[in-house]
Every structure is written in C-alpha cells, then in structure tokens.
C-alpha positions as CSV (number, residue, x, y, z in Angstrom):
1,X,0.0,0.0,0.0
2,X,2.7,2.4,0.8
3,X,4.4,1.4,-2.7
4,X,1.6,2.6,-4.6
5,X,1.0,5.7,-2.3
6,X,4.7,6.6,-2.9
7,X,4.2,6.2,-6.7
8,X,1.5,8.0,-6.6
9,X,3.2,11.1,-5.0
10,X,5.9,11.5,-7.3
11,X,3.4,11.5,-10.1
12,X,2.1,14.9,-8.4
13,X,3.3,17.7,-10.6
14,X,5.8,19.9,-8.3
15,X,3.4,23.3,-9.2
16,X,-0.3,22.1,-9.6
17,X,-2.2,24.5,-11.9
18,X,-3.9,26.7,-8.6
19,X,-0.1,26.8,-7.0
20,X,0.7,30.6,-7.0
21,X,3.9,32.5,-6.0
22,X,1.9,34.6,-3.4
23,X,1.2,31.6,-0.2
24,X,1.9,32.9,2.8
25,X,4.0,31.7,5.0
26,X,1.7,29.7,6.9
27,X,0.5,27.7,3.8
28,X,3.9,27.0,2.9
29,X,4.2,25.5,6.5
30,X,1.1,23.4,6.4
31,X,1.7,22.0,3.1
32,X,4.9,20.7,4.1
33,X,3.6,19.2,6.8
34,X,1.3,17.8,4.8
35,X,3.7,16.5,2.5
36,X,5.5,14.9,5.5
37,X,2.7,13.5,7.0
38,X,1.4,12.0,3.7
39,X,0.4,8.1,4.3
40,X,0.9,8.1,8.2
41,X,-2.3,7.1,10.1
42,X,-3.8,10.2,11.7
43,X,-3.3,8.3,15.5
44,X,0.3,7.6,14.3
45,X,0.8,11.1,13.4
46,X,-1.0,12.4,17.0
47,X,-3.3,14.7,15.1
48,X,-5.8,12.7,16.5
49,X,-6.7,15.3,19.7
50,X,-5.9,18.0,17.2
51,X,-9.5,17.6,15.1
52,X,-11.2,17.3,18.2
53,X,-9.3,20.9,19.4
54,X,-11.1,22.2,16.3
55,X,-14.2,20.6,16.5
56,X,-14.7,22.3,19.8
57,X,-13.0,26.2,18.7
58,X,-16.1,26.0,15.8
59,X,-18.8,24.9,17.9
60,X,-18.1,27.0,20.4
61,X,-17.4,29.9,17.1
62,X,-20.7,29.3,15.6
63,X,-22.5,29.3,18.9
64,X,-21.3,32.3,20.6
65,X,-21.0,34.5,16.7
66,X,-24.9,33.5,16.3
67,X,-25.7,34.5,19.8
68,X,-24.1,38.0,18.9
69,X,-25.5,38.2,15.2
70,X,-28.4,37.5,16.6
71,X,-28.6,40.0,19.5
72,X,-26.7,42.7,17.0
73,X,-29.9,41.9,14.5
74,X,-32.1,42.5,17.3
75,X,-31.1,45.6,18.3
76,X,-31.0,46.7,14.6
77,X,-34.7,46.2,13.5
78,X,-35.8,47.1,16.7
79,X,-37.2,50.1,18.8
80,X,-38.4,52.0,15.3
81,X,-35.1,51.0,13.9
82,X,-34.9,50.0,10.3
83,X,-33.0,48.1,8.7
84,X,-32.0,48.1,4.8
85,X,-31.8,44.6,4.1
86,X,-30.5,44.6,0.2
87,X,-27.5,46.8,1.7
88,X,-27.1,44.9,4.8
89,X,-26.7,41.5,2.3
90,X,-24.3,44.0,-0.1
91,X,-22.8,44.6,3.2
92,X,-22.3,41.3,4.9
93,X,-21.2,39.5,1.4
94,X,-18.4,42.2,0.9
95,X,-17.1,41.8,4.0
96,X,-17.8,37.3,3.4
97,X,-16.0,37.5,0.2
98,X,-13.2,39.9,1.5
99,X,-12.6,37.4,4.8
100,X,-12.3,34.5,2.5
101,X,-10.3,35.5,0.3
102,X,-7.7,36.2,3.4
103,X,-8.3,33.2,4.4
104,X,-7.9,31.3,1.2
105,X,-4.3,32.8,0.9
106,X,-3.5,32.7,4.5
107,X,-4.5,28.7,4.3
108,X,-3.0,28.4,1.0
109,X,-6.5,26.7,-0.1
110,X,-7.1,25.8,-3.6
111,X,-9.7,26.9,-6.1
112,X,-13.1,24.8,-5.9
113,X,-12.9,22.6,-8.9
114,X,-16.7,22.2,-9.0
115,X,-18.7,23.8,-12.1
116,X,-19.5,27.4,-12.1
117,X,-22.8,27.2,-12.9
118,X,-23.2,24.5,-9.5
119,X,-21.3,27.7,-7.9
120,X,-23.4,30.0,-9.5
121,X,-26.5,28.5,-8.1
122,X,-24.9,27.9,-4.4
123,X,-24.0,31.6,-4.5
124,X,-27.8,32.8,-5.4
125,X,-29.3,30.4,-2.8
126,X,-27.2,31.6,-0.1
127,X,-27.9,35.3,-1.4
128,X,-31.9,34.3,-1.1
129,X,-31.5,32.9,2.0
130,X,-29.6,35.7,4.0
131,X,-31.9,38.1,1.8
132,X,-35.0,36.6,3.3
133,X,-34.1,35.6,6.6
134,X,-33.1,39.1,7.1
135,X,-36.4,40.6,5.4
136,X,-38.4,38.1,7.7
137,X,-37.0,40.1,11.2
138,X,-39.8,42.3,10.0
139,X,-42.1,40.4,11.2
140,X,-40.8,37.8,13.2
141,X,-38.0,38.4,16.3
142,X,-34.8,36.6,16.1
143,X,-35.1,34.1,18.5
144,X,-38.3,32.9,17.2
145,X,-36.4,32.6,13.6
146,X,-33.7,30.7,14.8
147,X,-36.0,27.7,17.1
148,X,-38.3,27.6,13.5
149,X,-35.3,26.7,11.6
150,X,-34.2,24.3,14.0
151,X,-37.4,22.7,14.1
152,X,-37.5,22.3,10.1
C-alpha cells in the first residue's frame, strides 16, 4: 500500500495549476507538513486530539457569533429601527467575500474545482436565503427565527 501511495506522490506535478507564487507563510508550512505527514495514520501522526481541538473552537465559534449576530440583529430592527436589508446583504457579502479570500491565501486553499454554474446557483441560494431571513425580522424576532429553523 505504501508502494503505490509513494508512486503515486511522485506522479504529483511539483506546481499544480492553482499553485501561486503569493502563499503565505503559513501555507507553505502546512503544506509541508502535509507532505510529510502524507500516508501516516492520523493516530500515528498524534493529530488525532488536534480535530477534536477544532471541533470544539467551531462549535463554540458558531454558537457564541450566532448569539451576537443574533442580539446585533435585534437591536438593529428594533425600537423603530430599520434596517436596509438589500444593503445589509451587499454589506455582509463584501465583507464574506473579502474574509475568504484572506483566508484562502493565509491557508494556502485551492480553487473549488466544482462547475461554475453549480457555484453560480450555491451563491444565489445563499444570497436568497440571507436576503430573506433578514427581510423576515420584519415580522418575526430573532429568536423565534432561529427555534423555527431548527425545528425544520
């Protein structure tokens, strides 16, 4: 097995087609330690307590940045407040597309090698959905939007 794995790695072209000259420094130092940890078992390797390190950071990320977004919407469309939704969504996916990208270089992550028009369609639904989730606070208070979305 480790034959073939080996084989296969040298096949890998040195520069793939997404490889650019502008990785940060920590990409450069994850890929190599990807490239040395390549075929060793993730309990070999003692990454093993590392996914479970980031299991927990996102959970507890998701939970608490909801709780904020949440009270943060609240106190937005509230108390005669309102709320511009289309510019909030311009807003929020500015700042979305502006993170990721950062992210995407500081990771070193490669393009998505999925078809544009199945990209295309992802982006519109999540556009919808933020658009219309937002719009919704209109008539319904957050918390109330949150348990229905749960229940579905």
């Amino acid at each position: 097995m480790h034959a073939a794995l080996d084989s296969a790695v040298k096949e890998l072209p040195l520069n793939p087609p997404h490889a650019t000259l502008t990785h940060s420094p920590l990409a450069v130092s994850v890929h190599q330690h990807q490239i040395e940890n390549m075929g060793k078992n993730i309990e070999d390797s003692g990454e093993r307590n590392a996914g479970v390190h980031w299991l927990a950071f996102c959970a507890l990320g998701m939970v608490s940045s909801l709780a904020l977004y949440g009270v943060a919407l609240e106190y937005a469309t509230s108390g005669g407040r309102k709320l511009h939704e289309l510019s909030f969504v311009f807003v929020t996916t500015t700042v979305y597309a502006i993170t990721a990208g950062f992210m995407k270089w500081l990771f070193g992550e490669p393009s998505a090698d999925i078809p544009k028009k199945h990209m295309l369609i992802l982006s519109f639904t999540s556009l919808a959905s933020s658009w219309t989730s937002v719009r919704s606070l209109r008539y319904v208070i957050y918390p109330v939007q949150v348990s229905v979305k749960c229940d579905v």
